[in-house]
C-alpha positions as CSV (number, residue, x, y, z in Angstrom):
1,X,117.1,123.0,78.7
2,X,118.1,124.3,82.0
3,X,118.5,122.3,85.6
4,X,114.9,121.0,85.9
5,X,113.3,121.7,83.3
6,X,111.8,118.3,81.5
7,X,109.8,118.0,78.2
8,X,106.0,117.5,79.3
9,X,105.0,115.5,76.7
10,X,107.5,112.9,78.1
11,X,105.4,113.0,81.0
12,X,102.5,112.2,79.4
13,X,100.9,109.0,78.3
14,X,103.7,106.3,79.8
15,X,103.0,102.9,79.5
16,X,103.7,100.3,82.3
17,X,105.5,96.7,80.8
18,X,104.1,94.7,83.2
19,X,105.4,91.5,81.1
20,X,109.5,91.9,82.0
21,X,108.9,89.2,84.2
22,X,109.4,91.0,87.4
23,X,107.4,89.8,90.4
24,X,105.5,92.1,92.7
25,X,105.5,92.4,96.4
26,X,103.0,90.7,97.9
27,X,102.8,92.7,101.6
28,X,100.3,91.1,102.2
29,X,101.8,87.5,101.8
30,X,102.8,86.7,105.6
31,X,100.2,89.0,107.4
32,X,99.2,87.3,111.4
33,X,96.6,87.8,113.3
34,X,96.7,87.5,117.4
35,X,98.0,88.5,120.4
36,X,101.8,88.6,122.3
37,X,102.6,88.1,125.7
38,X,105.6,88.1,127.7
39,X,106.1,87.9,131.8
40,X,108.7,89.6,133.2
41,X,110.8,90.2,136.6
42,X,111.5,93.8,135.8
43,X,109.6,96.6,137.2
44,X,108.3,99.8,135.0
45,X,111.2,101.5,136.4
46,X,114.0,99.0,135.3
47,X,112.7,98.6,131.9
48,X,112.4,102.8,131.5
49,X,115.8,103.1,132.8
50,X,117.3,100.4,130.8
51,X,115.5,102.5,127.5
52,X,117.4,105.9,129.1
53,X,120.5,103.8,129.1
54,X,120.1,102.5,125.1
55,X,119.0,105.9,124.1
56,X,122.1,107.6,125.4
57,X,124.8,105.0,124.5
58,X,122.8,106.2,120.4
């Protein structure tokens, strides 16, 4: 077989084994609902400069 070729009939009918005893993700697990809030002394201007800054030290 050349690069990339594959046999199809090994891509055919594959069966899962769920029972390895491997554990899922559960994404779901620690979802929140609600709200965040902050206050801050910084104007519009700081915080978008302050961005300019980080972006350019990257």
């Amino acid at each position: 077989m050349g690069f990339g070729s594959y046999d199809e009939s090994e891509q055919q009918n594959q069966e899962i084994d769920d029972d390895d005893g491997s554990e899922g993700v559960a994404v779901h697990e620690n979802d929140h609902e609600g709200e965040v809030s902050f206050e801050t002394d910084a104007s519009t201007d700081d915080l978008v400069d302050q961005l300019a800054e980080i972006k350019d030290d990257e």
